[in-house]
DSSP file (Angstrom, degrees, kcal/mol; ACC not computed):
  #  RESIDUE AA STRUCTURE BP1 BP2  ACC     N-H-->O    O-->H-N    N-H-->O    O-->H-N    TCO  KAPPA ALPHA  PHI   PSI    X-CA   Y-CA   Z-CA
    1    1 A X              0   0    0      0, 0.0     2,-0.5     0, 0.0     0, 0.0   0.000 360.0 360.0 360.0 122.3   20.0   82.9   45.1
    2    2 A X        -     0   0    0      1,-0.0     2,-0.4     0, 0.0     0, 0.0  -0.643 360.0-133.8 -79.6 127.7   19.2   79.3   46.5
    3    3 A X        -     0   0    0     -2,-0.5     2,-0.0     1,-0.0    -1,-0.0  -0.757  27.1-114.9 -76.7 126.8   18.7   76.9   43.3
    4    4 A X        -     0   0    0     -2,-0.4     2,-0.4     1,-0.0    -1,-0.0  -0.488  30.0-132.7 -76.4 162.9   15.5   74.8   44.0
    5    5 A X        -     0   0    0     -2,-0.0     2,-0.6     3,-0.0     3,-0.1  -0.974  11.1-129.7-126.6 108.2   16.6   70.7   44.4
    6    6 A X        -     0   0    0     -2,-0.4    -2,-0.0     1,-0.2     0, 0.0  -0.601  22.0-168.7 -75.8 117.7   14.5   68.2   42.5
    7    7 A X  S >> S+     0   0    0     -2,-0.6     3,-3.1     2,-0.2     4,-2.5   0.923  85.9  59.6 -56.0 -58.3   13.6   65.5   45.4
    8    8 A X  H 3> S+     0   0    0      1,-0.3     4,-1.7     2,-0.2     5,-0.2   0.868 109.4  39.2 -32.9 -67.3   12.3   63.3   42.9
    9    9 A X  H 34 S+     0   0    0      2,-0.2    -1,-0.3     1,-0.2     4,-0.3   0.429 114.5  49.6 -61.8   3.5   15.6   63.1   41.1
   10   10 A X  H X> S+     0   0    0     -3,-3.1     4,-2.2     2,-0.1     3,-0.5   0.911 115.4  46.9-111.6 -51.6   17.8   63.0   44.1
   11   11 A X  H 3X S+     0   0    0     -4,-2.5     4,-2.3     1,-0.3    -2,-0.2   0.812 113.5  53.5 -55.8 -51.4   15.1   59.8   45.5
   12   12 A X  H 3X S+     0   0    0     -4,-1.7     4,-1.9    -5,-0.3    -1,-0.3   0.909 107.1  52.5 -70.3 -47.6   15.5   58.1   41.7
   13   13 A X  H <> S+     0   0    0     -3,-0.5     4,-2.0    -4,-0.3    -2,-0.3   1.000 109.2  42.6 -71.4 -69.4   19.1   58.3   42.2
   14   14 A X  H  X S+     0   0    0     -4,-2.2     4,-1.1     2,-0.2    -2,-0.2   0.826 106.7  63.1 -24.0 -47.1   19.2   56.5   45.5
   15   15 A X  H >X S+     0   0    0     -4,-2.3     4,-1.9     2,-0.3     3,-1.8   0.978 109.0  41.9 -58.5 -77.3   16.8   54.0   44.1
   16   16 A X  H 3X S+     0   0    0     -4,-1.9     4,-2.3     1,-0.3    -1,-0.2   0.744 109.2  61.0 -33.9 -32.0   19.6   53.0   41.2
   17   17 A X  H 3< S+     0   0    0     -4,-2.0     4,-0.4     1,-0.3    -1,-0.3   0.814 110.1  37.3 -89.8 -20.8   22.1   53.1   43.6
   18   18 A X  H <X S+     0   0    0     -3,-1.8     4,-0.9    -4,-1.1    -1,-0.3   0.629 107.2  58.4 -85.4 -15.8   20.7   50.6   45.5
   19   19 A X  H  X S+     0   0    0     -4,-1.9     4,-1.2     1,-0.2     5,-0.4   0.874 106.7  54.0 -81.7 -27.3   19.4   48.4   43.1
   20   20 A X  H  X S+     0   0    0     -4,-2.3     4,-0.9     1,-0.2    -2,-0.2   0.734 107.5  50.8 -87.6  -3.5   23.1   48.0   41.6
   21   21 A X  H  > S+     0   0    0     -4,-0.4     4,-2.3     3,-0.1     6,-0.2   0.760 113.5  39.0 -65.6 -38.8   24.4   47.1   44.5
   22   22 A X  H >< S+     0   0    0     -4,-0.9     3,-3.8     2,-0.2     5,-0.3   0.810 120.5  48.5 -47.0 -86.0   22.0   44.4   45.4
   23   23 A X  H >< S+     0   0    0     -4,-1.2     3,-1.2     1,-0.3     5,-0.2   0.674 109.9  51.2 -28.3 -51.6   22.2   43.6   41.8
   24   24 A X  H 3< S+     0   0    0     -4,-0.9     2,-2.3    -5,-0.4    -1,-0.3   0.969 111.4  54.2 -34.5 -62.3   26.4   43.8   42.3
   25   25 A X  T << S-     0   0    0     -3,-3.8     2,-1.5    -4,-2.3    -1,-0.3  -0.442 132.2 -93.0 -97.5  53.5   25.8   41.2   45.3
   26   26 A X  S <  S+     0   0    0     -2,-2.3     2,-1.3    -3,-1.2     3,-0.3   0.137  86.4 126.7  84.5 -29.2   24.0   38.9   43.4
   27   27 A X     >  +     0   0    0     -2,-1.5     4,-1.8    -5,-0.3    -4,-0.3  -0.367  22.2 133.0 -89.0  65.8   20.0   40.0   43.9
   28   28 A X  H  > S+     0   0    0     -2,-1.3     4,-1.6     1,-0.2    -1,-0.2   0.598  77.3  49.9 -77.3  -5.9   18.5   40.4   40.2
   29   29 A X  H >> S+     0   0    0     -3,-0.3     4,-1.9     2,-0.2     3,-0.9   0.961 113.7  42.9-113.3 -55.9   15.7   38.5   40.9
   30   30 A X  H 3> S+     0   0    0      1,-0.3     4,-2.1     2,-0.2     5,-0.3   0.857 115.9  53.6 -47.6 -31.8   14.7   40.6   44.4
   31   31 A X  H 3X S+     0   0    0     -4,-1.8     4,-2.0     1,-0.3    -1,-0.3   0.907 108.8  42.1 -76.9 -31.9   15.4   43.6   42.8
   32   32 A X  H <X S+     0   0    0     -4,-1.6     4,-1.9    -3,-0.9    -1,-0.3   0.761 111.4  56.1 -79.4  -4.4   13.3   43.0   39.9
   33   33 A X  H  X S+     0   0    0     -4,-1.9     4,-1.8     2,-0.2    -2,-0.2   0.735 110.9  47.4 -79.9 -22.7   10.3   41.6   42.2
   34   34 A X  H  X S+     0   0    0     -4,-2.1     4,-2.2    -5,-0.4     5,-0.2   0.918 116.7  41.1 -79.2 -53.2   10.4   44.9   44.2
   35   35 A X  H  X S+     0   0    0     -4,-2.0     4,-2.6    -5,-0.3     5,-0.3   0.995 115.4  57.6 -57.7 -49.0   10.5   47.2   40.7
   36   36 A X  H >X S+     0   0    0     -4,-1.9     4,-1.5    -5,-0.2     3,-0.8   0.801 114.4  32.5 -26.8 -86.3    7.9   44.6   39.6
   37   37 A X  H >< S+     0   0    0     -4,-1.8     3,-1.3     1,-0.3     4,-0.4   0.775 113.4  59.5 -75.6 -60.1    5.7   45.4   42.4
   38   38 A X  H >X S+     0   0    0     -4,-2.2     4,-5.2     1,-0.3     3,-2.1   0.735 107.6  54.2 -17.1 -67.1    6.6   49.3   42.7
   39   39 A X  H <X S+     0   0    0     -4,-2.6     4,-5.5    -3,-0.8    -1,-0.3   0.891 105.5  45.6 -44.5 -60.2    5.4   49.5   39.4
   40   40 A X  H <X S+     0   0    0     -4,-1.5     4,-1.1    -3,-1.3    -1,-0.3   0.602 107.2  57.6 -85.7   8.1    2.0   47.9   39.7
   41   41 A X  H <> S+     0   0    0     -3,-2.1     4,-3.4    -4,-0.4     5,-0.3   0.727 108.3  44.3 -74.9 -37.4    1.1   49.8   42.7
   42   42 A X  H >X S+     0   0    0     -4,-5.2     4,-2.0    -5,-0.2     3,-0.7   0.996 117.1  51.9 -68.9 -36.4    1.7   53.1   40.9
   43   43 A X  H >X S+     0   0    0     -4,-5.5     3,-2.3     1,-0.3     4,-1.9   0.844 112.3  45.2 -43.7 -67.4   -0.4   51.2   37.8
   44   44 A X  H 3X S+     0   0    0     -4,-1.1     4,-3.7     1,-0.3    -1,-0.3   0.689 114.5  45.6 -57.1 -40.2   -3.2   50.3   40.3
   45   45 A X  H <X S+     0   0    0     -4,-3.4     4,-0.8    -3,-0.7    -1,-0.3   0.838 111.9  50.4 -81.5  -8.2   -3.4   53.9   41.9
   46   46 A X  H XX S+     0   0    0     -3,-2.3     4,-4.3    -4,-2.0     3,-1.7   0.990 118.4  47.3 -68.7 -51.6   -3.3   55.6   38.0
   47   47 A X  H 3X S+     0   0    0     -4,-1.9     4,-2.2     1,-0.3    -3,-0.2   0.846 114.2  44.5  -2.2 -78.8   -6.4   52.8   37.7
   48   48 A X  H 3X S+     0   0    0     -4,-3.7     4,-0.5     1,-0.2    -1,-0.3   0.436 114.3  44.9 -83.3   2.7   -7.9   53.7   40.7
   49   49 A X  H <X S+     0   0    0     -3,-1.7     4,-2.1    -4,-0.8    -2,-0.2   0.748 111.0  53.0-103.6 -10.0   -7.8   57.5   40.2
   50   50 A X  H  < S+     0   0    0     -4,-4.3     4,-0.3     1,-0.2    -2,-0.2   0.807 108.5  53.3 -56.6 -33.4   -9.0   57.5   36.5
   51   51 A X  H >X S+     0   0    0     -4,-2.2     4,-2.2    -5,-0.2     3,-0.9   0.892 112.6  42.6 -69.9 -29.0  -11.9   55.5   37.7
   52   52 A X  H 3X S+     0   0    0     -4,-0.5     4,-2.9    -3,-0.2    -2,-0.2   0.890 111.5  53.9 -56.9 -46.4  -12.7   58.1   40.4
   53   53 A X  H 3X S+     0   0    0     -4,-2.1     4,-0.7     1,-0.2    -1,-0.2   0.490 108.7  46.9 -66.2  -9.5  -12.1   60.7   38.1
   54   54 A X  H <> S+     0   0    0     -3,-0.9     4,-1.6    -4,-0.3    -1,-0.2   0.736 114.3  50.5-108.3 -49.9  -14.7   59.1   35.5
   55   55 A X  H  X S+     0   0    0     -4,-2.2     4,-1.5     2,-0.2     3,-0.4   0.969 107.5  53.4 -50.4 -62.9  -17.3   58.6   38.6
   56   56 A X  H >X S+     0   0    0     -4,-2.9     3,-3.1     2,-0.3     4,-0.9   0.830 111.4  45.8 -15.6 -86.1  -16.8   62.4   39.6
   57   57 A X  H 3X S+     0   0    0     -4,-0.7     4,-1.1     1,-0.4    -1,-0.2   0.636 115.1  46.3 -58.6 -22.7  -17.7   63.5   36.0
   58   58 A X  H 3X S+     0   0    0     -4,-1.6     4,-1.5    -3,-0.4     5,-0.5   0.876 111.7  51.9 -92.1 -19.0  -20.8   61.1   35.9
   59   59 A X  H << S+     0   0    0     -3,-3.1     4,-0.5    -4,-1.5    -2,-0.2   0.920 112.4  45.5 -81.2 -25.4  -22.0   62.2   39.3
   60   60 A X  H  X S+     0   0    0     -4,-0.9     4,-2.1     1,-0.2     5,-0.5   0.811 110.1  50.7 -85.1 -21.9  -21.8   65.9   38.2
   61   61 A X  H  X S+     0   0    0     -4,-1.1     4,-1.5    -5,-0.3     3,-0.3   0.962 113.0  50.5 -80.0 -18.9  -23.6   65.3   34.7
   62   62 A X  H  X S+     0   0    0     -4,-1.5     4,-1.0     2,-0.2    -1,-0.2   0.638 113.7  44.7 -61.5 -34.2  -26.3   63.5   36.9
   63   63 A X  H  > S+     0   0    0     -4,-0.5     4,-1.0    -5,-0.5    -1,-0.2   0.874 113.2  52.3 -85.8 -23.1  -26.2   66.7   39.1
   64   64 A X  H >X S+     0   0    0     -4,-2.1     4,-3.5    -3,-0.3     3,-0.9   0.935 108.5  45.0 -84.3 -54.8  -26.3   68.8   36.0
   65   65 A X  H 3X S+     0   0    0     -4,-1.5     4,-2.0    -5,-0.5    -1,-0.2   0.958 115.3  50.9 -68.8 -44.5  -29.5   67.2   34.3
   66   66 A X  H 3X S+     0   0    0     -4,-1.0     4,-0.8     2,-0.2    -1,-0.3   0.579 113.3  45.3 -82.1 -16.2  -31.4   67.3   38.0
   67   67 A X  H <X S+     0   0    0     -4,-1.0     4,-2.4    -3,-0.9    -2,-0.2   0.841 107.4  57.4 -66.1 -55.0  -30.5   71.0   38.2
   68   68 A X  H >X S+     0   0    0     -4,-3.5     4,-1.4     2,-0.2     3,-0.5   0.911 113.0  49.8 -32.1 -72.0  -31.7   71.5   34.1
   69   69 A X  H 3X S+     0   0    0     -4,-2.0     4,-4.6     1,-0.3     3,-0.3   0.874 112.9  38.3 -36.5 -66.4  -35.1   70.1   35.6
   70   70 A X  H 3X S+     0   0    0     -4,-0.8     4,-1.1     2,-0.2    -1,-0.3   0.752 111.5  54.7 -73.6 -11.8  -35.5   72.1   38.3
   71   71 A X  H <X S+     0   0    0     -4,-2.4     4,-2.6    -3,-0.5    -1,-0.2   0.959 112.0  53.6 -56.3 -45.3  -34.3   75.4   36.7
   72   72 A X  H >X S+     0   0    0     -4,-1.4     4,-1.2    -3,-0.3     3,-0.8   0.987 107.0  46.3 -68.2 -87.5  -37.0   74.4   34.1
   73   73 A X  H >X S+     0   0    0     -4,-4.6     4,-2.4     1,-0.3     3,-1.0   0.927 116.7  48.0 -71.7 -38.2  -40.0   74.0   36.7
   74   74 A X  H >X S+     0   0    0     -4,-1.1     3,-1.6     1,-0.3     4,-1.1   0.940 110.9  47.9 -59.0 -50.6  -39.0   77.5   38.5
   75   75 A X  H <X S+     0   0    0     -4,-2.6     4,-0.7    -3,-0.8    -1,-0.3   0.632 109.9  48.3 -57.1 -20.7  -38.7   79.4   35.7
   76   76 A X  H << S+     0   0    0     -4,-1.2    -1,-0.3    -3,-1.0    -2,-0.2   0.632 113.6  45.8-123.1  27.2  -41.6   78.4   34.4
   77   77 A X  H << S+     0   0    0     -4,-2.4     4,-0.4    -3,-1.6    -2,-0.3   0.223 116.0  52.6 -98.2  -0.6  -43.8   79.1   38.2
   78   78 A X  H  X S+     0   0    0     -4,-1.1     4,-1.0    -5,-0.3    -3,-0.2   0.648 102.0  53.0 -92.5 -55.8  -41.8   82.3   37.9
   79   79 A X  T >< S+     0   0    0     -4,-0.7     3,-0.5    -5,-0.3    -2,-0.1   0.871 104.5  63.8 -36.7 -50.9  -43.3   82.7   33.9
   80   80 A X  T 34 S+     0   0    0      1,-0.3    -1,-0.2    -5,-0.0    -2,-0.1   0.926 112.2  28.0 -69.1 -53.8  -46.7   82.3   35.9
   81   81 A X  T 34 S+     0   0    0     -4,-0.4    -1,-0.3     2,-0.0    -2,-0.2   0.512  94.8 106.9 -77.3 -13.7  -46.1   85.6   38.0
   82   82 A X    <<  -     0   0    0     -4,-1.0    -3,-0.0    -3,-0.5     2,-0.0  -0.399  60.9-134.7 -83.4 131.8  -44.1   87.9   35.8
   83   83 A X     >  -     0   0    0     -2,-0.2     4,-2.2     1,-0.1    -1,-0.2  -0.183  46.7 -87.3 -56.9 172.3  -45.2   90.8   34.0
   84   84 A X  H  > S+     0   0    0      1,-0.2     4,-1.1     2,-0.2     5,-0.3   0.954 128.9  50.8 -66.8 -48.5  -43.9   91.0   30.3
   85   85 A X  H  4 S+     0   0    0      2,-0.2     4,-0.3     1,-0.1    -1,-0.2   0.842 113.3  45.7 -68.7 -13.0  -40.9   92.5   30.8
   86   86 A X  H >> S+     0   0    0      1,-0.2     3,-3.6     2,-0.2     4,-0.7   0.970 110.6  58.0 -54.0 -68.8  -39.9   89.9   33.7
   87   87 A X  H 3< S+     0   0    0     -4,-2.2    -2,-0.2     1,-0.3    -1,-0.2   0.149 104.9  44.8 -69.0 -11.2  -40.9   87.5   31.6
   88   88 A X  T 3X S+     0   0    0     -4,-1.1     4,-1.2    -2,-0.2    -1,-0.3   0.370 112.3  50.2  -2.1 -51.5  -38.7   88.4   29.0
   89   89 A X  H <> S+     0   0    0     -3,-3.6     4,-0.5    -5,-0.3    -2,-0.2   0.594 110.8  52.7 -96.6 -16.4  -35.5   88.8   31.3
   90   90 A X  H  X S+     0   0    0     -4,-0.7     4,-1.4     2,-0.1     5,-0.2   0.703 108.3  51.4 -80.0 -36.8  -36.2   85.1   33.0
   91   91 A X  H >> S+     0   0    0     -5,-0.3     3,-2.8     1,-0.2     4,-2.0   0.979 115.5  39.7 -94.8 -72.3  -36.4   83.4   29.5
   92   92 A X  H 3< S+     0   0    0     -4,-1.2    -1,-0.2     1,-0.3    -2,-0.1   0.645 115.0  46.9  -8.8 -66.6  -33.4   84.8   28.6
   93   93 A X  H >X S+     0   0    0     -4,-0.5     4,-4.4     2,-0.2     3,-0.9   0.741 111.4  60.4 -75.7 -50.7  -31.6   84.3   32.2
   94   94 A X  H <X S+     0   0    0     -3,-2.8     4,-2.8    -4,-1.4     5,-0.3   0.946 103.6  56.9 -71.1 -30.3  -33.4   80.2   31.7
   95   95 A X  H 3< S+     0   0    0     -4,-2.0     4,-0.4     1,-0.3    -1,-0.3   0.572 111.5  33.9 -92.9   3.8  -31.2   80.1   28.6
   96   96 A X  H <> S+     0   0    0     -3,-0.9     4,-2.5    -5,-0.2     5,-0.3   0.615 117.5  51.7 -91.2 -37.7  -28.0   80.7   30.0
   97   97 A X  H  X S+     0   0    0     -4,-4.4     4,-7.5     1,-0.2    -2,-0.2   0.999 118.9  40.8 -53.4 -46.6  -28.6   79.0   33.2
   98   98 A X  H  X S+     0   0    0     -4,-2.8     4,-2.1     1,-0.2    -1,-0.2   0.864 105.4  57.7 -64.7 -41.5  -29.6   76.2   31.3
   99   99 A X  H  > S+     0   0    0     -4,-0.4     4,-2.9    -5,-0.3    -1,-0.2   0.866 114.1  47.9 -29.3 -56.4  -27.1   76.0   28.3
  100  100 A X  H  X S+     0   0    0     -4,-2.5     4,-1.6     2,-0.2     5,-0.2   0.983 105.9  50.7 -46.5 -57.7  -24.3   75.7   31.2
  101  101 A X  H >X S+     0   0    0     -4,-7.5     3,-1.2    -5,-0.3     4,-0.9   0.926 110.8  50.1 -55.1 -51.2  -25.9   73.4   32.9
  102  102 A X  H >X S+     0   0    0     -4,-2.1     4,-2.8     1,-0.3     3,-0.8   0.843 105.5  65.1 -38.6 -48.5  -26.2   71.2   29.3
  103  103 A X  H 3X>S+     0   0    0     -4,-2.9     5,-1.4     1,-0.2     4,-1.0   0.868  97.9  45.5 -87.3  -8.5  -22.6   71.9   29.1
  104  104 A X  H <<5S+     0   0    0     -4,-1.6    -2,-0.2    -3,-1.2    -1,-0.2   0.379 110.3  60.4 -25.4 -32.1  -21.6   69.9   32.1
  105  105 A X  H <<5S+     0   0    0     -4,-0.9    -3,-0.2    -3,-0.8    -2,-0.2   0.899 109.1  40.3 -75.0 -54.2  -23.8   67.2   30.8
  106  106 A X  H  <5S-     0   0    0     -4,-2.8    -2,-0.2     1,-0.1    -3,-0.1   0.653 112.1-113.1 -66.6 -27.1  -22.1   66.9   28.0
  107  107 A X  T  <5S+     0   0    0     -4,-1.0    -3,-0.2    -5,-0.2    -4,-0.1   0.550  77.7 117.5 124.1  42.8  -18.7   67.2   29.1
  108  108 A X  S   <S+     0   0    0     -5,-1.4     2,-0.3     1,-0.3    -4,-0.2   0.628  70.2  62.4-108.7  -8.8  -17.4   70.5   27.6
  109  109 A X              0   0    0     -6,-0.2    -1,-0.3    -9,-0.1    -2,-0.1  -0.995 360.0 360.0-146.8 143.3  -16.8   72.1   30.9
  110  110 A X              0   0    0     -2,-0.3    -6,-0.0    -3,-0.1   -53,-0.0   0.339 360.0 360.0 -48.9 360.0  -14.5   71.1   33.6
């Protein structure tokens, strides 16, 4: 059986091992302007994908509420044409579609 090799840790480990030699040879202050900066590039991509991740979610309740509408006007030009027993089995049918869609708006489904 092959044991799988965490990259991550074996890359982390290198990383130390070179910053305490610099550090040995004298270069605290490059080595902390490089962690420095490492650091606030991963900040700046966590940033910038929590703001994406916040856009996403408003573009889909925006998609959700403009779906709501138009489920609403078919169903009820649909209403227009139906016998009673359609027309039964659409209003139902509107109040799941529509519930979903509501919970997307609200933020209750992924």
């Amino acid at each position: 059986m092959v044991r799988p090799i965490s990259l991550s840790l074996r890359h982390a480990r290198a990383i130390d091992q070179a910053e305490t030699t610099l550090i040995a040879a004298g270069r605290r202050q490059d080595v902390e302007r490089i962690r420095t900066a490492r650091v606030m590039r991963e900040a700046h991509a966590n940033v910038a994908r929590a703001k994406e991740q916040r856009r996403l979610k408003a573009v889909a309740a925006l998609a959700a509420q403009k779906a709501i509408v138009a489920v609403r006007a078919a169903y009820q030009a649909q209403e227009k044409v139906a016998d009673e027993f359609d027309r039964e089995r659409w209003l139902g049918l509107r109040e799941f579609v529509v519930s979903e869609l509501m919970r997307i708006v609200e933020g209750k489904r992924p």
